[in-house]
C-alpha positions in Angstrom: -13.0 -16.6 -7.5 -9.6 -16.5 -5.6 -7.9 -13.5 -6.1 -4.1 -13.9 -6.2 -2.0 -10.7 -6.2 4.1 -11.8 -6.3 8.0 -11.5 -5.9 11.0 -13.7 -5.8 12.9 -16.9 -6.4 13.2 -20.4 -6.1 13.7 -23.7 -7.9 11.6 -25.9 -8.4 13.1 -28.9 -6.6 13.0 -26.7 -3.3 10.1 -26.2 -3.4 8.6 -30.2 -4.1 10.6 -31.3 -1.3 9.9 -28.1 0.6 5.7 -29.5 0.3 6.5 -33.0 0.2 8.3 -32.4 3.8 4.9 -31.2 5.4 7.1 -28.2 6.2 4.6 -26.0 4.4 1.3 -24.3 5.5 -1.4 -26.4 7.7 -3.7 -27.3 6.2 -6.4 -24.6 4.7 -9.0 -26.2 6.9 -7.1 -26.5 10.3 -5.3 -22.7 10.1 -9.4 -21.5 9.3 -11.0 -22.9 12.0 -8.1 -21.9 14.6 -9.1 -20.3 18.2 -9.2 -16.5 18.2 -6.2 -15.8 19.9 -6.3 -13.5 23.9 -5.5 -10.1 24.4 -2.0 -9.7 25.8 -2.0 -8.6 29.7 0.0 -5.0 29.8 2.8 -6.8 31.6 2.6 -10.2 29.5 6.3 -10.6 28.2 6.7 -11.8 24.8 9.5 -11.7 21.9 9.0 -12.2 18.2 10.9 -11.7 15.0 9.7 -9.5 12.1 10.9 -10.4 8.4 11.3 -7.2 6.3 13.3 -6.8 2.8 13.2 -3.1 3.6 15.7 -3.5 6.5 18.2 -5.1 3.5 17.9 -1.5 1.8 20.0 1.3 2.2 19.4 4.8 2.8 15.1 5.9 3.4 14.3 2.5 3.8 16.4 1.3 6.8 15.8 4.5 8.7 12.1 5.2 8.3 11.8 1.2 9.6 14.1 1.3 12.1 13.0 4.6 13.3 9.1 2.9 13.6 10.5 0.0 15.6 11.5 1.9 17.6 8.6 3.8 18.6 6.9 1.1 18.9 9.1 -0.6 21.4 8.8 2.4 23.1 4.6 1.9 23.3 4.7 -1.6 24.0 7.1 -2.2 26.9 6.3 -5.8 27.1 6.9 -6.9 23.4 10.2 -6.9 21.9 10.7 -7.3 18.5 13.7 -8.4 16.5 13.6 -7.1 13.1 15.3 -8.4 10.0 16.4 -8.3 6.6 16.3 -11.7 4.6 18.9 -14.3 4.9 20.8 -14.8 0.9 23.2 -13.6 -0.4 21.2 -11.2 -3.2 22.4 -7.5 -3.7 18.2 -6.7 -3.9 17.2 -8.7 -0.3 13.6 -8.3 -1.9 14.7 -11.6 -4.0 15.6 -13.7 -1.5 12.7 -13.0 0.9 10.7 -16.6 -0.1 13.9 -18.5 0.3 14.7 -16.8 3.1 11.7 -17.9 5.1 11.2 -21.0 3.3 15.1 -22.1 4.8 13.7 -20.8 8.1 10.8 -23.3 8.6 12.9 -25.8 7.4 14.8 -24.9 10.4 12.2 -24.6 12.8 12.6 -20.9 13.2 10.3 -18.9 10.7 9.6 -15.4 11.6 6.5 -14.5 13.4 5.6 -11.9 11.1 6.5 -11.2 7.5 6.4 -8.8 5.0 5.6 -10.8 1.8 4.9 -9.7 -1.9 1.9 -9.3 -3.3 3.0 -11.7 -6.0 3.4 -14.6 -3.4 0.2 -14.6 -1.7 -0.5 -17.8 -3.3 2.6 -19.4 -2.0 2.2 -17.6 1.3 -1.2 -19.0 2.2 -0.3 -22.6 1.4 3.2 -23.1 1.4 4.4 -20.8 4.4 1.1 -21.0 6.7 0.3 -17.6 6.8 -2.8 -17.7 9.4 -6.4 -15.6 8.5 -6.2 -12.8 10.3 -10.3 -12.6 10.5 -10.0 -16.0 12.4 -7.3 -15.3 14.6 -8.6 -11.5 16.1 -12.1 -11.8 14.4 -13.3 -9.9 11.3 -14.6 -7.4 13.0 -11.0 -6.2 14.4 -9.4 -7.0 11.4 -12.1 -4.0 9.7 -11.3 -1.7 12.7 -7.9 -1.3 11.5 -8.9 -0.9 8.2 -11.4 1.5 9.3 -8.6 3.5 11.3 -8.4 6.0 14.0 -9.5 8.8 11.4 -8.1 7.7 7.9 -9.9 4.4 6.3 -7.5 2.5 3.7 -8.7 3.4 -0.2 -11.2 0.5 -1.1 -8.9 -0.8 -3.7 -6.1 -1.6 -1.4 -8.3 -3.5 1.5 -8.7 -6.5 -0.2 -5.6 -7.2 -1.7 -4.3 -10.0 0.9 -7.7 -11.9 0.4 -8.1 -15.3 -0.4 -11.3 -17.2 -0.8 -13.6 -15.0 1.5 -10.7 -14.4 4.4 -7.7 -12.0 4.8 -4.6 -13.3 5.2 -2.6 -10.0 5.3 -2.9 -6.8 5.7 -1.9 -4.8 2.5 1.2 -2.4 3.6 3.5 -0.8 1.0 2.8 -0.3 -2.7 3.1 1.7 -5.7 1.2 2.2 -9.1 3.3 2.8 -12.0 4.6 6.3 -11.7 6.3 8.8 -15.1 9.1 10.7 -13.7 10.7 12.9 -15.7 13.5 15.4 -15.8 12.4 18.6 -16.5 15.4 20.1 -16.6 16.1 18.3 -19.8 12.7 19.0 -21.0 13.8 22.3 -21.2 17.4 22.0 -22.8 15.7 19.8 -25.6 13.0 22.5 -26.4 10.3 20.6 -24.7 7.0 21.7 -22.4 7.8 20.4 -18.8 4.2 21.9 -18.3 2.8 19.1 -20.4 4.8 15.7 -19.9 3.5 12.6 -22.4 0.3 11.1 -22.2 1.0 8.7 -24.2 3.2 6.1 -25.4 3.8 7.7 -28.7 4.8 10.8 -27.2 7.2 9.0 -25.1 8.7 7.9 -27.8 8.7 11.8 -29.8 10.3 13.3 -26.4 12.5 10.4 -25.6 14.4 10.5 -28.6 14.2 14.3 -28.7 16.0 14.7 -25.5 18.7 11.9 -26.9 19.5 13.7 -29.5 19.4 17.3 -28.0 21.3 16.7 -25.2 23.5 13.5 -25.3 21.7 12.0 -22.7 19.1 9.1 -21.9 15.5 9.7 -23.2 13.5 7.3 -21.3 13.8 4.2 -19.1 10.8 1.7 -18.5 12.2 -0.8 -15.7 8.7 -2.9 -16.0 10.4 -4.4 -19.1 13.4 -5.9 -17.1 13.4 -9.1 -15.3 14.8 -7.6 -12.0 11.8 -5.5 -12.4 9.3 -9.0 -11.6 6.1 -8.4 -13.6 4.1 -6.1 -11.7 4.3 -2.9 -14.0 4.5 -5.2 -17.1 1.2 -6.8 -16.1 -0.2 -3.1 -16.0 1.6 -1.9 -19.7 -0.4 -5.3 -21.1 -3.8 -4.6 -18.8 -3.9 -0.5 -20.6 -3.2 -2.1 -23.7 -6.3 -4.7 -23.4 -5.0 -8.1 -22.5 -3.5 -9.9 -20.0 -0.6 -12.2 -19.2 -2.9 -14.8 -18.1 -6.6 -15.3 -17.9 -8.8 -14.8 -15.2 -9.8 -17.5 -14.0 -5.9 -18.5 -13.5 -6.0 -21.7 -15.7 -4.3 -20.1 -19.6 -1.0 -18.2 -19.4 -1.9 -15.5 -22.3 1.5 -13.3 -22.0 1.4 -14.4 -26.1 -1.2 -13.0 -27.0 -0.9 -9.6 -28.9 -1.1 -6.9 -26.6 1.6 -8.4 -24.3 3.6 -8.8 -28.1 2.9 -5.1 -28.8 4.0 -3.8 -25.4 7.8 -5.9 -25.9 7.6 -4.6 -29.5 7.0 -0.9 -28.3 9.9 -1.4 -26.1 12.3 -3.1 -28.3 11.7 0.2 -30.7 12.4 2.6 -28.3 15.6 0.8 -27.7 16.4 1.2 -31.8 15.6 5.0 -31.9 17.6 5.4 -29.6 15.5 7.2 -27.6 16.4 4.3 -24.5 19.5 3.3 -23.2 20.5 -0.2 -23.0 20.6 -0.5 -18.9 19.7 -2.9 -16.4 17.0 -1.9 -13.9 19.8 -1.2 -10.9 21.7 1.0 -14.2 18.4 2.8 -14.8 17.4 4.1 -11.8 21.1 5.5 -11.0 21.5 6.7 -14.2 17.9 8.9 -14.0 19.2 9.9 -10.0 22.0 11.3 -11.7 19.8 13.2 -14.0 21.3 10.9 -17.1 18.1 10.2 -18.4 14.9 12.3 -19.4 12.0 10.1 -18.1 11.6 6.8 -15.8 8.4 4.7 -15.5 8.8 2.9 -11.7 7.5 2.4 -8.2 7.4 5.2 -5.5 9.7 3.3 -3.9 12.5 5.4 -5.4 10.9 8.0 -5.2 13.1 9.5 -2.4 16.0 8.3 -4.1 15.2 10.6 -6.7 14.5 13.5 -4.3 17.7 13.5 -2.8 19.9 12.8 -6.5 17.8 16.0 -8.3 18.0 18.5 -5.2 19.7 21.4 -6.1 20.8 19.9 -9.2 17.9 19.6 -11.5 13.9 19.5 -11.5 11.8 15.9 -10.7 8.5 16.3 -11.6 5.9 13.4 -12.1 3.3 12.1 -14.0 0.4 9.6 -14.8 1.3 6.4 -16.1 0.9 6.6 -20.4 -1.3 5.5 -22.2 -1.6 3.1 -25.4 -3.6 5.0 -28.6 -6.0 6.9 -26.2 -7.2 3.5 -23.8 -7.4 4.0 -20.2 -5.0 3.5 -18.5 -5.2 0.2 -16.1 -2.3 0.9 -12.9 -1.9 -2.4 -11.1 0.1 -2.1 -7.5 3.4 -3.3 -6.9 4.5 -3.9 -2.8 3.3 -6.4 0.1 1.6 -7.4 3.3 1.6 -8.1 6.4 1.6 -11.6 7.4 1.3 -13.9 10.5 3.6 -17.1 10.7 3.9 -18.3 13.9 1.6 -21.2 15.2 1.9 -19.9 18.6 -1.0 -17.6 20.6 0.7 -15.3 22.3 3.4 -14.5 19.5 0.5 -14.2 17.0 -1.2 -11.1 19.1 2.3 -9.4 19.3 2.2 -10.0 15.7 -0.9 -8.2 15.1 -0.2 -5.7 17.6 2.6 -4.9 15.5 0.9 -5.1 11.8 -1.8 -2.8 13.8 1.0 -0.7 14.7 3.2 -0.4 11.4 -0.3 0.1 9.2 -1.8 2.9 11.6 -2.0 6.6 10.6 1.2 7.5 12.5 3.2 4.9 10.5 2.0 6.2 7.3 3.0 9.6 7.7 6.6 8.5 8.5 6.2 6.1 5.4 5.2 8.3 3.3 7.4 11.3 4.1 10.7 9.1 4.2 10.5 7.0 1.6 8.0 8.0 -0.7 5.2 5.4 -0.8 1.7 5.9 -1.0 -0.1 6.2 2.1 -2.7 3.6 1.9 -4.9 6.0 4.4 -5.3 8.5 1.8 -7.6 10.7 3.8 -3.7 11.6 5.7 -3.7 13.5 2.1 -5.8 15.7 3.2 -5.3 16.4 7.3 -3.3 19.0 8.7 -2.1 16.7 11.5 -1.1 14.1 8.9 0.7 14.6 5.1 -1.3 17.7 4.0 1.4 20.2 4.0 3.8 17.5 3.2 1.7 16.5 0.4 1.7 20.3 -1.0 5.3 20.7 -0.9 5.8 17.3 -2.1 3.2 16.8 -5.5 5.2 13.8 -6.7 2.7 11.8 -4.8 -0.5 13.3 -7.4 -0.7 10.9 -10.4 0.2 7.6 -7.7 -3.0 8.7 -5.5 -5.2 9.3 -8.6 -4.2 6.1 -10.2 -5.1 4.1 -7.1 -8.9 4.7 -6.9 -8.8 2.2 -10.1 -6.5 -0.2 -9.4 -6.2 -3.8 -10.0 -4.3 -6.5 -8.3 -1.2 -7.9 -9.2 -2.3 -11.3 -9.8 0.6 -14.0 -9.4 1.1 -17.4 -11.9 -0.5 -20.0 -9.6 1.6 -23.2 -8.3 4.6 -23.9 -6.8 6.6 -23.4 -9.9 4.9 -19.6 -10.2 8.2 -18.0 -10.2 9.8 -19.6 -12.8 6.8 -18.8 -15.0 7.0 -15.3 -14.2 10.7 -15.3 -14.6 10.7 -17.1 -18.2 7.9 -14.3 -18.9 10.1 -11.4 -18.3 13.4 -13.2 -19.4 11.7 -13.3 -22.5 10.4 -10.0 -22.5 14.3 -8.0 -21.5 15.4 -10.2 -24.6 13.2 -8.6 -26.8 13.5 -5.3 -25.4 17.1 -5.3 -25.0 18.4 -7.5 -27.6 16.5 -7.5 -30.2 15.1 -10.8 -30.3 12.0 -11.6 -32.3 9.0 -10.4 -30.1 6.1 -13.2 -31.0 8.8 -16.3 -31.2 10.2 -15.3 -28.5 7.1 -14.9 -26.0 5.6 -17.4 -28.0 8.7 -20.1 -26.4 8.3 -18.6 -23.0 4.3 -19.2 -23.2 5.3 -22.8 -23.8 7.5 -23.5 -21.3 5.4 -21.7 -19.0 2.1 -23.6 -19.5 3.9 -26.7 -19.0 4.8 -25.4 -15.4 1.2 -25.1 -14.7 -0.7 -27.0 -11.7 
């Protein structure tokens, strides 16, 4: 079965011209059966441009990146690398990155290497021409750097840039769904920070507990925003036992009752009170500021949140909740690493660099400045790596625990897959947010959505 596992925007007539061009991917048989490409000589001079929405992000995410280009210049001499942030014109670069390197190729200048969303690994593969990395360097390379120096990657995060028996990426940031939570406000509304919620029902008690105690926020779940893209939602809906759409890709099931009953949870924590009425960008600030009791959302802020509560009040985190005592089911937000240029030489500079940015060094610096998981989870452990990071910094806890069973982000399939997703959570904020009917209202998007089906 092919495993797809998303992120951004497009329309739907840019991207039929965009195929019927040829401007796309080669074709699945000609980029499978490509030569392995040479080793570089050490004084073989090449140049190639790496795509990155993290460079559009202020703050932890420029710096650790730019600080890791940098040392990597520094151990290849003969490669030079011009990194980037997405060309558009979105405040969140993460939206733009499809358009962005679909404009490029137009162009006749796409970036030689990529980091791409989980969510558009469909799109990727055919549409953009990301190459298989097993047939360009060979599987057994490509399982080397899984494998590592010391540190192998956690089983559940190897395979999540495969398609149809090859890998097309290499998996290299992500995040399960994370509780954070305020414990100072715990506290001031007469609550355990000892013993945060386990469940979704408890959420709800301490959410509008601390709203009522202390004037502030109780709770914030950005998966139920459309800036959010689906990735969290598809895990709320997965713990509650369904789906947003089958597995074997061909029924879009985001109507289906537990999708319903995860909207409907939402849109009553909304009328308690017990959650503000915020978009995702609102959220997040507002739970730096220490404005809001608890926050389910990505590591990715996680250093955000560091540096807001320091001195000021107490971050602690937690699992992700459950629904009525069902295991939980995290799936991973983030992206690869992908290879886009047609060209030998560029391509093992490419992997030289994914090899570079995916090592254990990387992930240390990753980890530590901005607050992702380390995908080498063994770095947890080693006192050379993020041991005593790791035990001055617990945040990281419930996000390693919840990886070992992880499932994949699976994306909508076809051309039109964003819009799909995007009616989906349109419909789902709406509900939410303002208070439309939760069954007629995912019950619409369902409709419009299947009809965007391949």
């Amino acid at each position: 079965m092919k495993r797809t596992v998303p992120m951004l925007g497009l329309v739907a007539a840019s991207l039929v011209a965009f195929t019927a061009c040829g401007l796309g991917a080669t074709s699945e048989t000609e980029s499978t059966t490509a030569v392995r490409v040479p080793e570089l000589a050490a004084d073989q001079q090449v140049s190639i441009v790496f795509e990155s929405y993290n460079y559009g992000l202020a703050g932890a995410w420029t710096d650790t990146f730019d600080a890791l280009i940098a040392q990597f210049r520094a151990e290849h001499p003969n490669i030079e690398v011009t990194a980037q942030k997405p060309q558009g014109n979105s405040p969140n670069p993460t939206t733009d990155t499809i358009s962005s390197i679909q404009s490029q190729i137009v162009a006749g200048t796409p970036p030689d290497v990529a980091q791409l969303g989980f969510s558009d690994l469909d799109f990727t593969i055919h549409q953009l021409g990301a190459k298989p990395l097993d047939t360009l360097v060979g599987e057994a390379e490509v399982q080397r750097n899984f494998d590592g120096a010391q540190h192998p990657y956690a089983p559940t995060a190897r395979t999540l840039s495969d398609w149809d028996g090859h890998t097309y990426g290499v998996p290299f940031v992500l995040s399960t769904p994370v509780l954070y939570y305020n414990a100072s406000l715990f506290e001031q509304s007469g609550l355990d920070p000892a013993t945060p919620p386990t469940s979704w029902a408890q959420v709800a008690d301490a959410g509008k507990a601390i709203a009522e105690r202390t004037g502030k926020g109780g709770v914030y779940i950005d998966c139920l925003t459309k800036s959010a893209k689906d990735w969290c939602f598809q895990s709320l809906v997965r713990s509650n036992g369904g789906r947003v759409i089958s597995e074997d890709r061909g029924k879009l099931t985001y109507a289906d009752r537990p999708a319903v009953e995860v909207a409907e949870m939402g849109q009553q924590l909304v009328s308690t009170g017990a959650m503000p009425k915020l978009d995702q960008k609102q959220g997040y600030e507002a739970f730096t500021r220490g404005e809001i009791g608890m926050i389910l959302e990505s590591s990715a802020i996680q250093g955000t949140f560091m540096t807001g509560a320091k001195g000021k009040w107490d971050l602690r985190s937690a699992a992700m909740p459950s629904f009525d005592g069902r295991p939980t089911i995290p799936t991973n937000s983030g992206a690869g690493l992908h290879i886009l240029s047609n060209d030998p030489v560029k391509q093992r500079a490419a992997w030289e660099l994914i090899t570079f940015l995916t090592s254990e060094a990387a992930y240390t610096k990753i980890s530590q400045g901005i607050g992702y998981l380390p995908l080498r989870t063994g770095l947890l452990d080693d006192a050379n790596g993020l041991a005593t990071w790791s035990k001055a910094n617990p945040l990281l806890a419930p996000n390693v625990a919840q990886l070992e069973r992880m499932e994949p982000w699976i994306s909508m399939p076809g051309n039109s897959y964003l819009q799909i997703r995007d009616g989906m959570m349109e419909a789902v904020e709406s509900i939410v947010f303002q208070g439309r009917d939760p069954q007629s209202t995912l019950t619409a998007a369902h409709e419009a959505g299947a009809r965007l089906l391949p």
